[in-house]
ChimeraX commands (.cxc) that place a marker at each C-alpha (Angstrom):
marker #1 position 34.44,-11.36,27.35 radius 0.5
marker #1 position 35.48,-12.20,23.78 radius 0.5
marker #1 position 34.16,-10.84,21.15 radius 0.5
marker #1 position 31.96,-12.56,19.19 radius 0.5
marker #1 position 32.97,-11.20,15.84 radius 0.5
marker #1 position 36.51,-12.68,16.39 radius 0.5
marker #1 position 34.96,-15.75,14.79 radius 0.5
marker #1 position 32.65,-14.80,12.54 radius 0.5
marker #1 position 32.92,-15.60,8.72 radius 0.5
marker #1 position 31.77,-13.17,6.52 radius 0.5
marker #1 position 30.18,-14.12,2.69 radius 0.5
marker #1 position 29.67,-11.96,-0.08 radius 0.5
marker #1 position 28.39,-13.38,-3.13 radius 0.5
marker #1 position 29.78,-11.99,-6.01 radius 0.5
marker #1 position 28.02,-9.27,-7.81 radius 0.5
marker #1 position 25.78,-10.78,-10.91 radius 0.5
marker #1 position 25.92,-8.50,-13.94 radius 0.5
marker #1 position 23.01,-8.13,-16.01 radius 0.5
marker #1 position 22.42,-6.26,-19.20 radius 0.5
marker #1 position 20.82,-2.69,-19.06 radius 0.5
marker #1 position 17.51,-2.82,-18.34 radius 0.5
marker #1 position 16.99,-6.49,-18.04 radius 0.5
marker #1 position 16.07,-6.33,-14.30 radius 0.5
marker #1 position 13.72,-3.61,-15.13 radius 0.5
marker #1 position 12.24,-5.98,-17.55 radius 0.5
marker #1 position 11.72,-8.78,-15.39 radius 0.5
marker #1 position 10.33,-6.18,-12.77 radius 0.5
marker #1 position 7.62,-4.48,-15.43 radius 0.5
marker #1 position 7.19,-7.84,-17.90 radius 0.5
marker #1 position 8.83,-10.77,-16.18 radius 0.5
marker #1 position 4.86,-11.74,-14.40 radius 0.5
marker #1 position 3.66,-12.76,-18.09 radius 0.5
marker #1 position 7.20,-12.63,-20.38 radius 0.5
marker #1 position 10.36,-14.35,-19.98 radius 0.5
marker #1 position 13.41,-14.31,-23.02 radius 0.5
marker #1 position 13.35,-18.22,-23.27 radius 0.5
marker #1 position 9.97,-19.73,-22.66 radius 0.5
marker #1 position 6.13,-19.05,-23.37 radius 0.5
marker #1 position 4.15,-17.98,-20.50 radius 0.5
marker #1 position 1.09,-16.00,-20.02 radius 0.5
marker #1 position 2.55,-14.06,-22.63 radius 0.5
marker #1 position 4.81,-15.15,-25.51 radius 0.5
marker #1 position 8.93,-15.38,-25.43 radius 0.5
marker #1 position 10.51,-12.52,-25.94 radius 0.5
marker #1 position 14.28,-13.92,-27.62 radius 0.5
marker #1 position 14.40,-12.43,-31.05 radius 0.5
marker #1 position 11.07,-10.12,-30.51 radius 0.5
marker #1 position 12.96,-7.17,-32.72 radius 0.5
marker #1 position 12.36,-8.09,-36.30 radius 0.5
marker #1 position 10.09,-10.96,-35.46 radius 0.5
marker #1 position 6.72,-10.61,-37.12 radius 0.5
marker #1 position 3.85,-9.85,-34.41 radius 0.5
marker #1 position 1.43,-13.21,-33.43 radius 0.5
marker #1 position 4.15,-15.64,-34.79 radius 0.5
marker #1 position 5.61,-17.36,-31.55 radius 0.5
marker #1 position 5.88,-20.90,-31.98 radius 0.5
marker #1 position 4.06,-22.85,-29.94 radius 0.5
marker #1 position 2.10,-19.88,-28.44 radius 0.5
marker #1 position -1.90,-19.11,-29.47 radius 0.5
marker #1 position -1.51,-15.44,-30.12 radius 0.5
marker #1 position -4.70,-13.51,-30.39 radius 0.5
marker #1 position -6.04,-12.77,-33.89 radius 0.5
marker #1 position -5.75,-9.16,-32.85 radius 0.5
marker #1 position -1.91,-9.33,-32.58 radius 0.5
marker #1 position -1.75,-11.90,-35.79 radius 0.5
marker #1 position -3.43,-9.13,-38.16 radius 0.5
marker #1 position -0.91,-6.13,-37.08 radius 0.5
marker #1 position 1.07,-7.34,-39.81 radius 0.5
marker #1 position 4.84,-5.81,-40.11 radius 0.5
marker #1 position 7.11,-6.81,-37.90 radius 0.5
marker #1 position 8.58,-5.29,-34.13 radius 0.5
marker #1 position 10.94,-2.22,-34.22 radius 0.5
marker #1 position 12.03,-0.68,-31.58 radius 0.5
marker #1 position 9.79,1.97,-32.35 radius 0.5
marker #1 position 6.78,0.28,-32.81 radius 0.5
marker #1 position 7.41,-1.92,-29.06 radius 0.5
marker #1 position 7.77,1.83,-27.55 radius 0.5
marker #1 position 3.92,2.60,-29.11 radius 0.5
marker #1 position 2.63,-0.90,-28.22 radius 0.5
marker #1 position 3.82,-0.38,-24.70 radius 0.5
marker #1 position 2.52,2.90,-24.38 radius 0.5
marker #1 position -0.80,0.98,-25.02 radius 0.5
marker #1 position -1.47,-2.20,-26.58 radius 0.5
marker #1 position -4.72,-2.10,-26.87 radius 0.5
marker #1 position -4.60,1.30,-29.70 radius 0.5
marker #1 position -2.09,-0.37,-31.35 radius 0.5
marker #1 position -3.88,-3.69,-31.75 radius 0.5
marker #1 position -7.29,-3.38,-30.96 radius 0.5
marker #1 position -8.69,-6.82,-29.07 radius 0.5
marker #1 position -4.91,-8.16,-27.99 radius 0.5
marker #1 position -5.14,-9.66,-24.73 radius 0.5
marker #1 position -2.18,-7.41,-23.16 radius 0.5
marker #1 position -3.29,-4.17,-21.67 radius 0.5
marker #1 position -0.06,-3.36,-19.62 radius 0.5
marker #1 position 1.31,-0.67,-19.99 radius 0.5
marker #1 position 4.71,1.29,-19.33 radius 0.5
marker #1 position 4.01,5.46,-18.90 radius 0.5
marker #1 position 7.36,6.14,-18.30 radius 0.5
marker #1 position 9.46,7.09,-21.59 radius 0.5
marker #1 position 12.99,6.26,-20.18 radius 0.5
marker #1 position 11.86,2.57,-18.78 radius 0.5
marker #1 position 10.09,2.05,-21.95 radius 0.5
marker #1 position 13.97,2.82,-23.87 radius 0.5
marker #1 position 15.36,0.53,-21.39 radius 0.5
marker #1 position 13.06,-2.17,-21.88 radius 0.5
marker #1 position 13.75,-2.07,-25.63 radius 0.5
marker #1 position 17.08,-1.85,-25.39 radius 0.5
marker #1 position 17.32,-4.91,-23.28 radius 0.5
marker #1 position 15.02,-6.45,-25.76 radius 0.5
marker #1 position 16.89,-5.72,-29.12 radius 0.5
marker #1 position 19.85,-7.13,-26.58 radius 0.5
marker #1 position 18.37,-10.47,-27.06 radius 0.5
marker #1 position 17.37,-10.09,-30.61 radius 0.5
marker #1 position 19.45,-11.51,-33.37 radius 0.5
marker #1 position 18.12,-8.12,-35.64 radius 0.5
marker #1 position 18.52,-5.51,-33.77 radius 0.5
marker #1 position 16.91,-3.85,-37.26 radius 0.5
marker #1 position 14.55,-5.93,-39.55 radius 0.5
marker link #1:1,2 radius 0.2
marker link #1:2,3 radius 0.2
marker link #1:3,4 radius 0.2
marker link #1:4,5 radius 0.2
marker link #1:5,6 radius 0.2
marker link #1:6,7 radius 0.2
marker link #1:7,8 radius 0.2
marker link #1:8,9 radius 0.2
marker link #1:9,10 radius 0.2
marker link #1:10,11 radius 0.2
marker link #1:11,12 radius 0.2
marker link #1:12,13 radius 0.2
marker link #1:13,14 radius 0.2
marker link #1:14,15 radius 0.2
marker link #1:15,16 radius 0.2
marker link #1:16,17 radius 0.2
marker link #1:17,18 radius 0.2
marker link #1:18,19 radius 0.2
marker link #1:19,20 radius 0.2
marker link #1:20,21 radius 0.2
marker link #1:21,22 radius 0.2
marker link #1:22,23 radius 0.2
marker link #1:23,24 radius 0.2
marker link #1:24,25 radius 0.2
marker link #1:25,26 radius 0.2
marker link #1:26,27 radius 0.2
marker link #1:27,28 radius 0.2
marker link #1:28,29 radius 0.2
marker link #1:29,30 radius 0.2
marker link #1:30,31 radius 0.2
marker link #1:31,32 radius 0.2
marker link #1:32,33 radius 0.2
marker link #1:33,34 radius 0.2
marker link #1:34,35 radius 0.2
marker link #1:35,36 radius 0.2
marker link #1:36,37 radius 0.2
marker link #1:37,38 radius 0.2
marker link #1:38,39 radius 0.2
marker link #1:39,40 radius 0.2
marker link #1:40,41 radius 0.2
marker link #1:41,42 radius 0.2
marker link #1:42,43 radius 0.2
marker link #1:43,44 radius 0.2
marker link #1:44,45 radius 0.2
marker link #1:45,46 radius 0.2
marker link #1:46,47 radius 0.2
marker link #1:47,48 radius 0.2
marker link #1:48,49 radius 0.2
marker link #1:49,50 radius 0.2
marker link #1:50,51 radius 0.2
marker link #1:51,52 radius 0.2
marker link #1:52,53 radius 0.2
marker link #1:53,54 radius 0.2
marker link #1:54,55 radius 0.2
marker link #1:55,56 radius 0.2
marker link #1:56,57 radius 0.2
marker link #1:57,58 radius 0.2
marker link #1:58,59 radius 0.2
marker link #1:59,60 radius 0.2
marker link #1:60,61 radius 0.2
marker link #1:61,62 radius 0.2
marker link #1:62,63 radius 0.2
marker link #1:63,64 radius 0.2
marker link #1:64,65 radius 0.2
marker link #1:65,66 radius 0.2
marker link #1:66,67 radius 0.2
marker link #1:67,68 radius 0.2
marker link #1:68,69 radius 0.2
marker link #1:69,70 radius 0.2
marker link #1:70,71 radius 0.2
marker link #1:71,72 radius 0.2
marker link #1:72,73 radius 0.2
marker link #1:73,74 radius 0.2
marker link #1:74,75 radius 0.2
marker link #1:75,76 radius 0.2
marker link #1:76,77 radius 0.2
marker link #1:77,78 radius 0.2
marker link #1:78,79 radius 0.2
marker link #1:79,80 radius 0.2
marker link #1:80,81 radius 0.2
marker link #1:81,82 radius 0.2
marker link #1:82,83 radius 0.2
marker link #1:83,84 radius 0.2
marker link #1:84,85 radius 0.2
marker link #1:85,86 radius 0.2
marker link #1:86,87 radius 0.2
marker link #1:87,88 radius 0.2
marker link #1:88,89 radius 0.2
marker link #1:89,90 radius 0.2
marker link #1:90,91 radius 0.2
marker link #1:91,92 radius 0.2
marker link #1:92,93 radius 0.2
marker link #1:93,94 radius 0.2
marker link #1:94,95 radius 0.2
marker link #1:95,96 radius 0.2
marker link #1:96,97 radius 0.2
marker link #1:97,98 radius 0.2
marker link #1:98,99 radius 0.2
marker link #1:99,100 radius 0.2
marker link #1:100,101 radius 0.2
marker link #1:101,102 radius 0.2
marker link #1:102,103 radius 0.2
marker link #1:103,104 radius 0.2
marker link #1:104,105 radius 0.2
marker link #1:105,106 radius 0.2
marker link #1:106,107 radius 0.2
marker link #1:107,108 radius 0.2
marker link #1:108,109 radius 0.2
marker link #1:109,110 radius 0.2
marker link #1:110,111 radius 0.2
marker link #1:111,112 radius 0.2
marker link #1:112,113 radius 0.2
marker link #1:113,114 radius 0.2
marker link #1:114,115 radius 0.2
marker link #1:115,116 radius 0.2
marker link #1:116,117 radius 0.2
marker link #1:117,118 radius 0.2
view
């Protein structure tokens, strides 16, 4: 009996590289966020030294317009430890508990940031 291996053809796709903790961005904010495009949620290209509630082409609450400043690393590690005490009335209330994915998460997002400091 042959075997029926003998004629099998075997695929592997090559591995796809992503940047540190891009895929645990899309896992955490990839339901409401993307880097290109305005969903649920605004885009996040460029979010590190972007002024909060200034997307274009995205109606961002009046909660997140009045934070003022601008996102720092820093401050994206407080609003995702709870959005809703840093901005009082923002329409996100996700949150991310976990210090390390928070620091990947940033550091994925200052990845696709033109300032990585403002």
């Amino acid at each position: 009996m042959a075997s029926l291996m003998a004629g099998a053809i075997f695929v592997t796709s090559p591995a796809v590289a992503t940047a540190p903790g891009e895929e645990l961005y899309e896992a955490k904010c990839g339901g409401c966020h993307s880097v290109t495009a305005n969903r649920v949620g605004p885009m996040h290209r460029d979010v590190v030294g972007r002024q909060p509630g200034t997307v274009a082409d995205y109606k961002s609450s009046e909660a997140l317009k009045k934070l003022g400043g601008v996102w720092t690393p820093e401050r994206l590690d407080r609003w995702l430890q709870g959005p809703q005490a840093l901005a009082p009335g923002t329409r996100m209330y996700f949150t991310v508990p976990d210090a390390r994915q928070r620091l990947e998460i940033i550091g994925y997002l200052e990845s696709v940031s033109k300032h990585s400091k403002p």
